[in-house]
C-alpha positions as CSV (number, residue, x, y, z in Angstrom):
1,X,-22.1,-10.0,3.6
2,X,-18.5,-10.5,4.2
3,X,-17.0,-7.0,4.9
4,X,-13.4,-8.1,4.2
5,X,-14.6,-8.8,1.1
6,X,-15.8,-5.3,-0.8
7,X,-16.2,-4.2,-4.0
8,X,-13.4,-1.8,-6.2
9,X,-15.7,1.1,-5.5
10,X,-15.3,0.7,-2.1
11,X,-12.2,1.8,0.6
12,X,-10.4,-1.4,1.7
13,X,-11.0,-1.5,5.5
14,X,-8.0,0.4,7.7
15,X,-6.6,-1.2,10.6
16,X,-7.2,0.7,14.0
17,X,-3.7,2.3,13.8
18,X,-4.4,3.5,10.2
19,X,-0.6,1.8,9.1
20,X,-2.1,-0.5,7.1
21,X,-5.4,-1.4,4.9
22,X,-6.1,-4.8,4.0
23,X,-6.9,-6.0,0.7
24,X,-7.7,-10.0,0.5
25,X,-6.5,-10.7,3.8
26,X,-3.1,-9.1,3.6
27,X,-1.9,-5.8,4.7
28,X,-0.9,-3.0,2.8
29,X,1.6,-0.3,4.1
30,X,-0.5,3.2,3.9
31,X,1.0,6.6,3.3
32,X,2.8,8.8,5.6
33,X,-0.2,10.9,7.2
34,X,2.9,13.8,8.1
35,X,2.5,14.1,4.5
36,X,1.1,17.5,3.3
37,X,-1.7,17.3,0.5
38,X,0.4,18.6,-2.3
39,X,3.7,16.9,-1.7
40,X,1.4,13.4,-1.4
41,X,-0.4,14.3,-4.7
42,X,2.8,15.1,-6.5
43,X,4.3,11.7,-4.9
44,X,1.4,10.1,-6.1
45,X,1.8,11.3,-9.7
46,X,4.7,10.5,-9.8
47,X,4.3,6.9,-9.1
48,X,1.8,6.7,-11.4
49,X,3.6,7.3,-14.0
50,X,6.4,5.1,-12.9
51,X,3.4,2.5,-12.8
52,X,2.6,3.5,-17.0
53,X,6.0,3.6,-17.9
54,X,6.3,0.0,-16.5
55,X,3.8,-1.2,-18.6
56,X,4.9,0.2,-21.7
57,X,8.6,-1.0,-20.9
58,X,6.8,-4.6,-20.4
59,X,4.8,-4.3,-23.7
60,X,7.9,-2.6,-25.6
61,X,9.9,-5.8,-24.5
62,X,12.7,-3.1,-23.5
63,X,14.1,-4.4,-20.2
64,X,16.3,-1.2,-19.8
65,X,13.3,0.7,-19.7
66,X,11.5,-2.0,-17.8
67,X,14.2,-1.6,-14.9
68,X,14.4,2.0,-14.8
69,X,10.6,2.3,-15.0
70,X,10.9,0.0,-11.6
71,X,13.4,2.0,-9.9
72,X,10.9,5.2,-10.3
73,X,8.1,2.8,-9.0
74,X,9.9,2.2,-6.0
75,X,11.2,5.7,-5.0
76,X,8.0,7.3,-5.3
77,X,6.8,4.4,-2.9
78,X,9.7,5.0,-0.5
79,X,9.2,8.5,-0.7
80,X,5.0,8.0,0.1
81,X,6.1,5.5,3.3
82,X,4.9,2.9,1.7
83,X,8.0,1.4,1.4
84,X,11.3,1.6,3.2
85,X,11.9,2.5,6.9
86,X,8.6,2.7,8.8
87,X,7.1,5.9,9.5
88,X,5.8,5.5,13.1
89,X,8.4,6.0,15.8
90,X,7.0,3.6,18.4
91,X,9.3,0.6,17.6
92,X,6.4,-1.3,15.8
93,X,7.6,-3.7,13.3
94,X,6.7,-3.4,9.7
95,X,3.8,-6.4,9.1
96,X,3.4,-4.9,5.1
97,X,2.3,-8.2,2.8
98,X,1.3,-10.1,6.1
99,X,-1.8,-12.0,6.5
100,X,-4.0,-9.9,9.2
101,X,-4.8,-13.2,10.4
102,X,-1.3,-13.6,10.9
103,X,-0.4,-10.8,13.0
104,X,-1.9,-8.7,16.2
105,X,-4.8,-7.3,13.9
106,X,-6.0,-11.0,13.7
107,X,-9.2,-10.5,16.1
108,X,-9.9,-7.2,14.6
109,X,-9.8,-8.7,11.1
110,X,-12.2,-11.1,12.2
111,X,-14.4,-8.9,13.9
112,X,-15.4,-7.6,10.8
113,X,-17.1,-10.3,9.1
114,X,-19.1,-10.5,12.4
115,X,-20.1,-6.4,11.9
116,X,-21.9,-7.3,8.6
């Protein structure tokens, strides 16, 4: 079994730095860990219903909606660190949306098909 490849029940794999997880080869900015629980959760919320109010914008056909709903989706993924300035301090670049085989987490991403 390929373990890059998993199924939705399962936690995309996390790179050794915990910055990222990968999902289909590319990596996804995670969270700001300096987040507490309920500030995350409400953050969270938040952008999940920035994410509803998209779709109904999309399905309404009302593009004022549609680009306010947006607006929301992308403060609350600022706010989580998924977005924005990076949250690490050590001068890293940001690799979100690259291809782990693309980048310095290339032999690790390969490792793991060889773990299955």
């Amino acid at each position: 079994m390929d373990k890059r490849r998993r199924s939705a029940r399962e936690r995309p794999p996390t790179t050794p730095d915990g910055r990222y997880i990968v999902v289909r080869g590319r990596l996804w900015r995670r969270s700001n860990p300096a987040l507490g629980e309920a500030e995350r959760r409400s953050l969270v919320d938040a952008l999940m219903d920035a994410r509803r109010s998209v779709g109904q914008a999309q399905r309404a056909g009302d593009e004022s909606a549609l680009g306010l709903a947006r607006s929301r989706v992308q403060a609350a993924k600022v706010a989580l660190g998924e977005r924005g300035p990076v949250w690490w301090d050590d001068g890293s670049p940001d690799l979100n949306r690259h291809m782990a085989r693309n980048t310095g987490y290339a032999q690790w991403y390969a490792d793991l098909e060889t773990e299955a």
